[in-house]
N, C-alpha and C positions, 0 to 999 in steps of 0.2 A: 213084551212091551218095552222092557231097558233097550233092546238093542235098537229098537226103530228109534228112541230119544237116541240113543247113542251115536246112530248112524244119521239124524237131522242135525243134531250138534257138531260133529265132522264135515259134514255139508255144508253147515254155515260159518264154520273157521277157515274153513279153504273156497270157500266164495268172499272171504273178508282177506286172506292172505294175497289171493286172485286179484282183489280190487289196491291191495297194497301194492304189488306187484306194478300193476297195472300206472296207477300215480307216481309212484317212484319213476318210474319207465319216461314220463314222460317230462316230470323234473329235472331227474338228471340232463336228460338230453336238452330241455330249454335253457334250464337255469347253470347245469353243472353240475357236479360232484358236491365241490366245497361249498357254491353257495346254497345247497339244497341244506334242509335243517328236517331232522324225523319232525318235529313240530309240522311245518308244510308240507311234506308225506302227509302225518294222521289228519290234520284238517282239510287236503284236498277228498278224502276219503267220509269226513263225518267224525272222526274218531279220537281218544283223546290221546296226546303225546303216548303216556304211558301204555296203552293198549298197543301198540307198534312192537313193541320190546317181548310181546306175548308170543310175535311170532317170527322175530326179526332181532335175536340179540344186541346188534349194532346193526348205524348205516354202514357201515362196512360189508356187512355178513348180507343186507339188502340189496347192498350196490352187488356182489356177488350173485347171490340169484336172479337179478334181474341184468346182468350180462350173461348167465346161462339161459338162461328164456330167450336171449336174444340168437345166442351160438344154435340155440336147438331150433328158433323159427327158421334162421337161414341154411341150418342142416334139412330140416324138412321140408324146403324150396327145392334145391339142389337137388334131392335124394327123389322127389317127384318127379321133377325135370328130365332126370337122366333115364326114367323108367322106361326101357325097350329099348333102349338105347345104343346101340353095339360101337358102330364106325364111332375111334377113340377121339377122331377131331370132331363129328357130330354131336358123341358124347362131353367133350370138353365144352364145346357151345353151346348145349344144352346147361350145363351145369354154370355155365359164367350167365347165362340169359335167367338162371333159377336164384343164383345170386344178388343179382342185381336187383331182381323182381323184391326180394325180401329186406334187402339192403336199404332199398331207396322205398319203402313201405310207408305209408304213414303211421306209426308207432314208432316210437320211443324206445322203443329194444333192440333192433337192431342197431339205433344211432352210438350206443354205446359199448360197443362191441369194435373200442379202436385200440390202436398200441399205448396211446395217451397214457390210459387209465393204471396199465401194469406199473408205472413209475410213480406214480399218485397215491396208491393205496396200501404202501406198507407191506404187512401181514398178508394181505389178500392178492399179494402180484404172485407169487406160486398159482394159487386159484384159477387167475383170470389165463395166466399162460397156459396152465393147463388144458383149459376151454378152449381156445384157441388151437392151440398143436393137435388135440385131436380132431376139429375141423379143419385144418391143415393134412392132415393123414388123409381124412377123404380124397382131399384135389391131388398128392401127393399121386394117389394110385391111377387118378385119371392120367396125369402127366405119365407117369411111368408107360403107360398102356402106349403112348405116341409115337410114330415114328420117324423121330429127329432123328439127324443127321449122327454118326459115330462120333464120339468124343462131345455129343451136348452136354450142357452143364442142368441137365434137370430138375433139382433146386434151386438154381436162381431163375431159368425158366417158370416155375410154380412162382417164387416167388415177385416176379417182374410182374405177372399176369395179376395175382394175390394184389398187390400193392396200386394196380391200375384201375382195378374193380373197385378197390374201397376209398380210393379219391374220389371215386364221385362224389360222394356224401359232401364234397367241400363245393365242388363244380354243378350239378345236377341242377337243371329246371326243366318239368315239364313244360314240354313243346314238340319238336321238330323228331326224336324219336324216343321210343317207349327204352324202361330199363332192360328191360331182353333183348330188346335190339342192340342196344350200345353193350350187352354183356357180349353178345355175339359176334359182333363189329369190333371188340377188343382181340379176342380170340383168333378173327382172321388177321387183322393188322400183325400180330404176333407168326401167324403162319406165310403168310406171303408178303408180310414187308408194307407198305403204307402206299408203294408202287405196283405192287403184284395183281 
């Protein structure tokens, strides 16, 4: 009988971290980092300032998992995406069309999943680069798999592409085409040139 309490009690701190997560997500990305306050975190949730700190030492260590929530929604686009996926330009189109899908998501987690934040936070820019470089390692191996010309510069390659994809978030309105399109439509423009 302890462990069914023990195991509904877990269930219900991580359906309350889950819905922290979830507020924070979408704070930061409306209002910002700095002007978000744990106060407006625990009361978009129900909850009082203090209970935040139960499961969230700082906004700091918040602002951190909920840029990892974000790095793993848009890993798990991509990693979707690419499934069966052999020819390395189909597969890079695949993977910039998975990106974008998650990118331009309506939630809160991917929106903050930009370079901004590593200069902003102190303590936690190791953290957030970290998160990054290893989602970067992904695109890293699709690039590598290409076959560019002798003497391409493969990491700036990655990151030209890298850096086209996540301006959207500035530029993006739905209309005229969906985000896999334009993740795909990026990838070719990068392969034959804007004339090709």
């Amino acid at each position: 009988m302890a462990s069914e309490t023990e195991g509904s009690e877990a269930q219900r701190q991580n359906n309350r971290r889950d819905k922290l997560l979830e507020a924070a997500a979408q704070l930061f990305s409306s209002q910002g980092y700095e002007a978000t306050s744990m106060r407006d975190i625990a009361g978009a949730v129900g909850m009082l300032p203090g209970s935040v700190y139960y499961h969230f030492p700082s906004k700091e260590d918040l602002f951190v998992a909920v840029h990892d929530e974000g790095v793993r929604q848009i890993t798990d686009s991509v990693r979707e995406a690419v499934k069966g996926v052999t020819d390395p330009w189909e597969r890079l189109e695949a993977a910039a069309a998975g990106h974008m899908e998650a990118l331009l998501a309506d939630n809160g987690f991917a929106s903050v999943v930009t370079p901004e934040y590593s200069t902003k936070l102190g303590q936690a820019t190791e953290r957030l680069i970290a998160q990054r470089d290893a989602y970067e390692r992904m695109f890293a191996t699709f690039v590598d798999a290409l076959p560019l010309p002798a003497g391409a510069d493969r990491p700036m390659f990655r990151l030209g592409l890298l850096g086209m994809l996540n301006w959207a978030r500035t530029w993006y309105r739905p209309g005229r085409k969906t985000p896999a399109e334009i993740g795909r439509e990026m990838v070719r423009l990068l392969r034959q040139g804007p004339m090709g």
